[in-house]
VOGU-3710 file (C-alpha; in Angstrom, 3 decimals, decimal comma):
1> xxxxxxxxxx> -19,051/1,910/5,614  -20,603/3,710/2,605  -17,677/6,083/2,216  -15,403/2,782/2,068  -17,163/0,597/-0,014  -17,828/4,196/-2,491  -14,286/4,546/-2,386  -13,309/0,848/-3,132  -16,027/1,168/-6,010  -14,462/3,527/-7,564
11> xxxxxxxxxx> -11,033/2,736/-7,300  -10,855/-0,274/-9,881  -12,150/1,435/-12,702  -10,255/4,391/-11,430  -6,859/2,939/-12,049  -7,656/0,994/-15,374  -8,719/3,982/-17,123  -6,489/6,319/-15,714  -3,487/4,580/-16,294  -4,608/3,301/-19,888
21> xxxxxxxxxx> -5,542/6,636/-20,915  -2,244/8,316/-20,086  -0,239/5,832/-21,558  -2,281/5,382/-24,963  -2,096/9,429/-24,869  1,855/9,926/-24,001  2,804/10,099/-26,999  0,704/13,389/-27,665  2,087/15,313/-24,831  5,763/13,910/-25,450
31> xxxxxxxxxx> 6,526/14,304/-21,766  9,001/12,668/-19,925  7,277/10,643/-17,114  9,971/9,984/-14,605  8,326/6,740/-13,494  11,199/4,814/-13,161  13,047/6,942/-10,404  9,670/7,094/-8,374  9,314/3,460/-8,743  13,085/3,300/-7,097
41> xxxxxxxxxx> 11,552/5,444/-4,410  8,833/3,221/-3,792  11,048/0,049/-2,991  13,433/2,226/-1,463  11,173/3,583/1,314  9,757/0,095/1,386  12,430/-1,644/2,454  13,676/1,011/4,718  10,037/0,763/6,513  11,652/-2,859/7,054
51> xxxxxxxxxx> 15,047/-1,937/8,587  13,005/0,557/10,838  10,850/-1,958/12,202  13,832/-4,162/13,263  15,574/-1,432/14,637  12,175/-0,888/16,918  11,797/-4,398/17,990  15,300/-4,596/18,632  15,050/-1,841/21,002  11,687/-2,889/22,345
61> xxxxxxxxxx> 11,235/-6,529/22,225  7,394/-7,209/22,903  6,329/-10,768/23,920  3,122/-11,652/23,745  1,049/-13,990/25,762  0,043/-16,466/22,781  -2,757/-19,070/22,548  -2,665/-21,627/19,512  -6,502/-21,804/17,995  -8,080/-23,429/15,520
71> xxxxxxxxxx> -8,453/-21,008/13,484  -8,255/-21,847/9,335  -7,237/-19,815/6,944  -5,168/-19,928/3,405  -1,614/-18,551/3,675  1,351/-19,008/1,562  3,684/-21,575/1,608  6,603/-20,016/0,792  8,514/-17,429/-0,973  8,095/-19,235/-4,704
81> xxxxxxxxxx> 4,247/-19,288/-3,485  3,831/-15,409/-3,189  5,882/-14,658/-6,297  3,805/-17,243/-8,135  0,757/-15,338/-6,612  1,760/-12,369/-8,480  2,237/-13,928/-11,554  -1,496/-15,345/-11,690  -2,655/-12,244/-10,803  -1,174/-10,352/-13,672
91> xxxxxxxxxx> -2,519/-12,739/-16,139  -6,041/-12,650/-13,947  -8,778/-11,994/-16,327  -9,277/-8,149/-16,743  -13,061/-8,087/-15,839  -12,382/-10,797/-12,641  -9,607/-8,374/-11,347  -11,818/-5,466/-11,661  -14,587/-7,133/-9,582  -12,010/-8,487/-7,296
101> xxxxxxxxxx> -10,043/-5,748/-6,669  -6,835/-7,089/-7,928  -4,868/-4,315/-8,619  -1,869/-6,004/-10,151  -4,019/-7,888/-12,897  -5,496/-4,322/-13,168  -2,491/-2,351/-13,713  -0,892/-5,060/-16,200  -4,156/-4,876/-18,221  -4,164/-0,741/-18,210
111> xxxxxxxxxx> -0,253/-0,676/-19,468  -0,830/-3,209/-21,882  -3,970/-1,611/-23,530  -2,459/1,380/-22,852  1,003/0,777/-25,291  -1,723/-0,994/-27,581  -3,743/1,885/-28,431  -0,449/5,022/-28,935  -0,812/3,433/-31,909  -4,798/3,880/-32,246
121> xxxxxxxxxx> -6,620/6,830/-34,037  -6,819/10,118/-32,324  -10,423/9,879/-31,609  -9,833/6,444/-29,771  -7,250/8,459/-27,747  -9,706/11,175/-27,094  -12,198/9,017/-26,096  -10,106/7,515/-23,552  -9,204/10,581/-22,115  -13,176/11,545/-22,077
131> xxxxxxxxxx> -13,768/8,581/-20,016  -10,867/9,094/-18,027  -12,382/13,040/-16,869  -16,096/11,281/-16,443  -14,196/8,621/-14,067  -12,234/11,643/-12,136  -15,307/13,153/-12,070  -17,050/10,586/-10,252  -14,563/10,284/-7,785  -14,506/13,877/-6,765
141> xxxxxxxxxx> -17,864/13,690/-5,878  -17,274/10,958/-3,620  -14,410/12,470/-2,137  -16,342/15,337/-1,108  -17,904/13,224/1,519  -14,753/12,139/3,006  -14,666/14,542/5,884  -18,309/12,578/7,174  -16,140/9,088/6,132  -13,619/9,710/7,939
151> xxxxxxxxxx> -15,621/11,058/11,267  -17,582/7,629/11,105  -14,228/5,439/10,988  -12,676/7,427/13,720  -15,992/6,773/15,666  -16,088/3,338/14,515  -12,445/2,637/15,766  -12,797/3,860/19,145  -12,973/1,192/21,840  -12,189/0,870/25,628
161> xxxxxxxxxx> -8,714/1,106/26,542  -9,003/-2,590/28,143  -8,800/-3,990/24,671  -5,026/-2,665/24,325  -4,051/-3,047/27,745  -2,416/-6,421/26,865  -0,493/-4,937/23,460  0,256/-1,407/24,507  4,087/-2,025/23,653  3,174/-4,060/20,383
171> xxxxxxxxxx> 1,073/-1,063/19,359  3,700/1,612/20,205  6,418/-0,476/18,293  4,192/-0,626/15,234  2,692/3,061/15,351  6,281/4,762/16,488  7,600/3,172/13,636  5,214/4,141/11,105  5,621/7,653/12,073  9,319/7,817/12,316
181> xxxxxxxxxx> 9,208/6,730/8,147  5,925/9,162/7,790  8,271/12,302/9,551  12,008/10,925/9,136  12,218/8,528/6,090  9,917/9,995/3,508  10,743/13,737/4,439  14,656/13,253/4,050  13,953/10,860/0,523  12,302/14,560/-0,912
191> xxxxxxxxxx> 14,580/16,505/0,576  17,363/14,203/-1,167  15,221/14,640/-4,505  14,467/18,127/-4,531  16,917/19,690/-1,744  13,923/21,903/-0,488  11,985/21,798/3,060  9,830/18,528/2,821  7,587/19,515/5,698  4,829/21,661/4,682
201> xxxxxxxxxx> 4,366/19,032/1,958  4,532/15,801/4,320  2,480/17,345/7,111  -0,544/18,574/4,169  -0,356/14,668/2,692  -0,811/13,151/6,540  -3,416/15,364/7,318  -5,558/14,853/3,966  -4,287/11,729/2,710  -2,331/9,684/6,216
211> xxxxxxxxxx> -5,737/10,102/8,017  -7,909/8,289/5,420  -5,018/5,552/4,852  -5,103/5,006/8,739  -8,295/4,617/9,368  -9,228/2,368/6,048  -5,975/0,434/6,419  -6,466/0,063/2,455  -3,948/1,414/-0,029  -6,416/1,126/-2,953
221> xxxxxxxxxx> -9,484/2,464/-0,787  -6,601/5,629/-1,082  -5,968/6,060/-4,315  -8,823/8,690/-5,615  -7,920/10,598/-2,123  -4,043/10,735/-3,749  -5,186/11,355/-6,798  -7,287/14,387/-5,806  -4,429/15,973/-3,909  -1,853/15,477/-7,080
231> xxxxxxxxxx> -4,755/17,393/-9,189  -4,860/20,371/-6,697  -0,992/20,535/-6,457  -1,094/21,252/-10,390  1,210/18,144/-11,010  1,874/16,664/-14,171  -1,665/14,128/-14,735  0,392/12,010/-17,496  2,752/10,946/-14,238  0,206/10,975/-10,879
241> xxxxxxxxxx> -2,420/8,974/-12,782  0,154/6,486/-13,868  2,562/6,717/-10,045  -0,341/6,753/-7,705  -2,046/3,068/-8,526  1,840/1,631/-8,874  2,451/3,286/-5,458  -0,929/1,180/-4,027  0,577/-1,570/-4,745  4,508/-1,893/-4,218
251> xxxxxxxxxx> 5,074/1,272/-1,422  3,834/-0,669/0,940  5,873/0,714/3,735  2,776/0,425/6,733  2,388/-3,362/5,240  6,461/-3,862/5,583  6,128/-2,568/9,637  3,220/-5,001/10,172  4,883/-8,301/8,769  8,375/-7,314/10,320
261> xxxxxxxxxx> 6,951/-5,680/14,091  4,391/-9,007/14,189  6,725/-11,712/13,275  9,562/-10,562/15,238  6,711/-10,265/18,658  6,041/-13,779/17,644  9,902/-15,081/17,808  10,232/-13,348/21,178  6,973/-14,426/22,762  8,505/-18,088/21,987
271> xxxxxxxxxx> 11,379/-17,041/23,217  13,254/-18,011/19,785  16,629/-15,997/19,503  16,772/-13,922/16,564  20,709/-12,425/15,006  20,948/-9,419/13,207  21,535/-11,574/9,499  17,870/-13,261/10,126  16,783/-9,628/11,029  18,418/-8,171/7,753
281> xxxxxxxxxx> 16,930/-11,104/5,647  13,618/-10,503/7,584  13,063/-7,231/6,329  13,886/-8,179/2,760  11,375/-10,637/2,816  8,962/-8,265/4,380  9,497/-5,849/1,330  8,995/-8,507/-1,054  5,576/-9,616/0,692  4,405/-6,296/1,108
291> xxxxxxxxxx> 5,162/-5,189/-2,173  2,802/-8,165/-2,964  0,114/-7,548/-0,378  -3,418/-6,772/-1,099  -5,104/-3,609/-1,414  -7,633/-4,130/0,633  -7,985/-3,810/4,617  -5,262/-5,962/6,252  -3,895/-7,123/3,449  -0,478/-7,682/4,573
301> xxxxxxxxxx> -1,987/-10,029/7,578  -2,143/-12,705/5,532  1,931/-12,802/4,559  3,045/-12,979/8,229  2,926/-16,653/8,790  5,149/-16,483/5,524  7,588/-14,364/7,250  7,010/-16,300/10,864  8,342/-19,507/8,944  12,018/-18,081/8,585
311> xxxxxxxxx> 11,447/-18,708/12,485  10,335/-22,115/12,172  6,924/-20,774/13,556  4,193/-22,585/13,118  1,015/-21,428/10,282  -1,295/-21,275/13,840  0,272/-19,843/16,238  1,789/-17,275/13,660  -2,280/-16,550/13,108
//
């Protein structure tokens, strides 16, 4: 719980700065970011995290045994609803999405500062990147403790098998599928990029960086583990510090899997027939809401009762 709540801590600030910094200092280094292919990536292996979760409930259609309750809770309406969502959280107020954890309201306040001060003094640009180095610096000392963080969540999330019996096939679905894009999808997107074996690279980022997203189920908790690994594999710092926070928040493939694997469990526990258009339009809309998901643990949970109402699904039962 420490390591967590040390990494969410840090991760806020992390991000602002970081991005803000490199921006506001671009200029200086003149180098060529290459932000928008990787953001093309993103979406890319996003939406393909989609298409592989229908593929895996098409194969393996789970039905659950499903009782309505009473629980409560605040999900969107719509479509229009999440992208409005968005839009209030980029215009959130920069010290409220910093507090909150709102990583969208905190990456449209980094870029903006960011283009604001290029145009700033040289020792305003130096001072960013001073605070930017204390902020890494803070984070590497938390990261050091990750191997005890990560020992206490594995602990923490082992229970007795009779909790699973009932969802065995719902949890095989959702975890074959998130390994086929973690060994299939993403390896053969770098070997398409870079035309060079993608698997000493892919198996190093599961082990040091797949472990801690697993078992924190938060993107953002993530971000100073990424961002630790890019610093050790000598990559450009003007690129990971910008590519790394954007990734938290739109390459969302293990939110995609949830909404798309859940929903679909839902139509088939009510029996609802589902074509492979509804399927195809499923998994777009599953991109969209994941792209828009929280940070935070089980962020994407929230969105599936958006995605259950393409099935006419009720808002409790999808719960």
């Amino acid at each position: 719980t420490v390591f967590v709540t040390a990494l969410k801590a840090v991760a806020p600030i992390l991000v602002f700065v970081l991005v803000m910094s490199s921006i506001a200092n671009q200029n200086l280094s003149g180098e060529n970011l290459h932000i928008k292919p990787i953001i093309v990536l993103y979406l890319i292996g996003t939406f393909s995290a989609a298409i592989v979760a229908v593929v895996a409930s098409f194969m393996f259609p789970t039905k659950l045994i499903l009782t309505a309750t009473d629980a409560v809770a605040t999900t969107p309406g719509g479509i229009g609803e999440v992208l409005g969502n968005v839009i209030l959280n980029v215009v959130d107020n920069p010290v409220h999405a910093i507090s909150s954890g709102n990583y969208i309201g905190i990456l449209a306040w980094a870029i903006a500062m960011g283009v604001v001060l290029r145009h700033g003094t040289v020792a305003t640009r130096e001072v960013l990147n001073d605070a930017a180095k204390g902020v890494e610096f803070v984070v590497r000392l938390v990261i050091r403790f990750a191997p005890v963080g990560i020992f206490g969540l594995v602990a923490n999330a082992t229970t007795g098998a009779e909790v699973f019996i009932g969802y065995i096939q719902l949890l095989v679905v959702l975890l074959g599928s998130m390994f086929f894009v973690a060994l299939v999808i993403n390896p053969f997107l770098v070997w398409f990029c870079t035309h060079k074996n993608p698997f000493p690279v892919t198996l190093m980022t599961l082990r040091e960086s797949g472990v801690a997203a697993f078992f924190t189920r938060s993107s953002a908790a993530n971000i100073p583990v990424n961002l630790e690994i890019c610093r050790r594999l000598g990559l450009p710092e003007s690129t990971y510090s910008i590519s790394i926070p954007v990734g938290a928040t739109i390459n969302m493939a293990g939110a995609a899997i949830t909404i798309t694997v859940l929903t679909l469990s839902a139509a088939y526990s009510l029996n609802i027939p589902v074509d492979l258009g509804t399927a195809v339009f499923l998994s777009f809309v599953a991109s969209i809401c994941a792209c828009g998901a929280s940070g935070v643990p089980g962020g994407s949970l929230m969105l599936i009762p958006l995605a259950c109402g393409l099935f006419g699904i009720d808002q409790n039962t999808a719960m």
